[in-house]
C-alpha positions as CSV (number, residue, x, y, z in Angstrom):
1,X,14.9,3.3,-15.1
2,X,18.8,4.0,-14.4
3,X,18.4,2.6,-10.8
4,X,15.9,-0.2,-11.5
5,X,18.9,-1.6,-14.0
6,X,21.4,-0.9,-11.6
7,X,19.4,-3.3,-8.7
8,X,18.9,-6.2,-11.5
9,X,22.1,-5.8,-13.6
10,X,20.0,-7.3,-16.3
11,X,18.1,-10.0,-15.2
12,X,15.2,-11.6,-17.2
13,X,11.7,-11.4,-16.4
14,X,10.8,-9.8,-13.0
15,X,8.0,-11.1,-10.7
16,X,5.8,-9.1,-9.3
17,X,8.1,-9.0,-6.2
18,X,10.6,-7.5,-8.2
19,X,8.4,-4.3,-9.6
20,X,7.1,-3.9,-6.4
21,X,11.2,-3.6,-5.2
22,X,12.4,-1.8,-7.7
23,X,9.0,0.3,-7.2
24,X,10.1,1.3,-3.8
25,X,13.7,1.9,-4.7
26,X,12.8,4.5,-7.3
27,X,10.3,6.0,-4.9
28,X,13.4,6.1,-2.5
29,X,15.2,8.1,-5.1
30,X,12.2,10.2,-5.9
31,X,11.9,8.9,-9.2
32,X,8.3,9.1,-9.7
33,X,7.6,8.7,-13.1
34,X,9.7,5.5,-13.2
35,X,8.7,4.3,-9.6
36,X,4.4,4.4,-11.2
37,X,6.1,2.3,-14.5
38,X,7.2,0.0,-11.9
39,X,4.2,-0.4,-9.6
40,X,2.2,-0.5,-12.8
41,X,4.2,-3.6,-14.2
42,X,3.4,-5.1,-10.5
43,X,0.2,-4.6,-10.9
44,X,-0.5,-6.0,-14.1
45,X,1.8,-9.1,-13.3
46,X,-1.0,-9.5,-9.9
47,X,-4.1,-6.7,-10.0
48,X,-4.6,-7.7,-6.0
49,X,-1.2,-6.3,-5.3
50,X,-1.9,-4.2,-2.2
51,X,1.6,-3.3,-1.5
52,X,2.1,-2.2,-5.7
53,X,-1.2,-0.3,-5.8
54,X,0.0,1.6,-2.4
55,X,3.0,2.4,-4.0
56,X,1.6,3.6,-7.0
57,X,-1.0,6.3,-4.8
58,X,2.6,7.5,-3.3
59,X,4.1,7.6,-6.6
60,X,0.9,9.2,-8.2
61,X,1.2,12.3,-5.4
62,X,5.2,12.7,-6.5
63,X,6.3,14.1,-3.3
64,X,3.6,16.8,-3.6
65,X,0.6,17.7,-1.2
66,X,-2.8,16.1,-2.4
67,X,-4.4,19.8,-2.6
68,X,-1.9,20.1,-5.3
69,X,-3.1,17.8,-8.1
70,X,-6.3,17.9,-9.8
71,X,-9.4,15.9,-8.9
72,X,-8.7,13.1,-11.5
73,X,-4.9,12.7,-10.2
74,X,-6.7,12.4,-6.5
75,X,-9.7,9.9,-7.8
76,X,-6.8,7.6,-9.5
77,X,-4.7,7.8,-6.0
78,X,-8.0,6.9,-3.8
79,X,-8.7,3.8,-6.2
80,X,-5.1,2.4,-5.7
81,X,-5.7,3.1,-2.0
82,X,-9.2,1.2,-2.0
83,X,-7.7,-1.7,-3.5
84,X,-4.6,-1.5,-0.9
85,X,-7.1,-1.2,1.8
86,X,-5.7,-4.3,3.8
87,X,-2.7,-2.4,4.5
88,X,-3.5,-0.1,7.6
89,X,-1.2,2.6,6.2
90,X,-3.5,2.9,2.8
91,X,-6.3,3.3,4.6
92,X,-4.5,6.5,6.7
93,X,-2.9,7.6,3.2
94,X,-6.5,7.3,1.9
95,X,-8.0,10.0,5.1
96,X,-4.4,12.3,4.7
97,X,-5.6,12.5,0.7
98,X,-9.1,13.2,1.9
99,X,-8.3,15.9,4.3
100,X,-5.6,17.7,2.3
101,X,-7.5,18.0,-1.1
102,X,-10.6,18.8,0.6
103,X,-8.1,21.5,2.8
104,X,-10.2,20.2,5.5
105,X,-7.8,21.1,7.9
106,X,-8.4,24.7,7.4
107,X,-12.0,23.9,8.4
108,X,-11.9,21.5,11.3
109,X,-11.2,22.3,14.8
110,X,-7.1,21.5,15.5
111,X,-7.5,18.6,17.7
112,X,-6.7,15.3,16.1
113,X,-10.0,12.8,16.1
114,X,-8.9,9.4,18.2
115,X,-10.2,7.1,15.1
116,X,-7.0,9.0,13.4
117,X,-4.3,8.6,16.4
118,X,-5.7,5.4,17.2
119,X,-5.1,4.5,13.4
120,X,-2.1,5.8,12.6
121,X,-0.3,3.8,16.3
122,X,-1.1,0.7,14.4
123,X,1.3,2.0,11.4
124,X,4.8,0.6,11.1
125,X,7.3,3.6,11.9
126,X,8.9,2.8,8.3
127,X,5.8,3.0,6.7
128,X,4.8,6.4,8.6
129,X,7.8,7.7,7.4
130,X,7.3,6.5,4.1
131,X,4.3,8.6,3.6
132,X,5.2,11.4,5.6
133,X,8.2,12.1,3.3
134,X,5.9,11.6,0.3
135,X,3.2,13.3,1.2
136,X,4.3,16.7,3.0
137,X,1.2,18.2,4.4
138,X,1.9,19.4,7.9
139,X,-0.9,21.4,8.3
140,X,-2.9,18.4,8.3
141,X,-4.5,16.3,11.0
142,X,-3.9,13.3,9.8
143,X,-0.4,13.9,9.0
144,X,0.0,15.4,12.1
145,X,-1.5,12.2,14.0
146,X,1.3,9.7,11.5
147,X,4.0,11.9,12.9
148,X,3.0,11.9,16.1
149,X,3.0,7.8,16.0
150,X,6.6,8.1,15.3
151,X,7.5,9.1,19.1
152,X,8.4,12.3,17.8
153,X,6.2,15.6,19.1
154,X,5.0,19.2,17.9
């Protein structure tokens, strides 16, 4: 919790606010472990965080492709995303989890469904790259369809 000292320099309690910064800062840093503490503690503080309980699925995955982790890492990750589900960008989290652990995208045809492109233009380019820097999974549609909403091609 080096860097979540470093943004307080000691302050007292934190708000929910602050977990949820600190939180993101630590996810920055690729300090996973610390970064799910921190989205935890903004949890607790409000359990209808969206932004902490998004945070938390990205912290959950640390860095690694959902196919990766075992069905009870992915079932904790989609919760957080169900709860987050206000946020347009946990709901295309929530379909990149989907496809990846399922490897789906070895299955389906390499075309990119609309209801994915169409989603994933309403994201935020920050938040795309948010999750496409936590959740490398190329291969993927819907990965393919966040990048794509970033202007950027191939």
């Amino acid at each position: 919790m080096q860097i979540a000292d470093q943004i307080f320099n000691g302050a007292q309690a934190r708000t929910r606010d602050d977990h949820v910064q600190v939180g993101h800062a630590l996810l920055a840093s690729r300090a996973y472990a610390e970064a799910a503490r921190s989205f935890t503690e903004a949890i607790a503080a409000d359990p209808g965080c969206a932004e902490a309980h998004f945070g938390l699925a990205l912290a959950l995955l640390q860095g690694k492709r959902p196919h990766r982790h075992g069905t009870t890492t992915i079932n904790r990750v989609e919760n957080h995303l169900r709860a987050a589900a206000e946020l347009v960008e946990a709901r295309v989290l929530e379909l990149l989890v989907a496809e990846d652990h399922l490897l789906a995208w070895q299955r389906a045809p390499r075309e990119i469904p609309t209801h994915v492109t169409e989603m994933a233009k309403e994201l935020p380019v920050t938040r795309a790259y948010l999750i496409l820097t936590h959740v490398p999974a190329p291969e993927a549609r819907t990965w393919r369809a966040i990048w794509q909403s970033t202007g950027r091609s191939g």
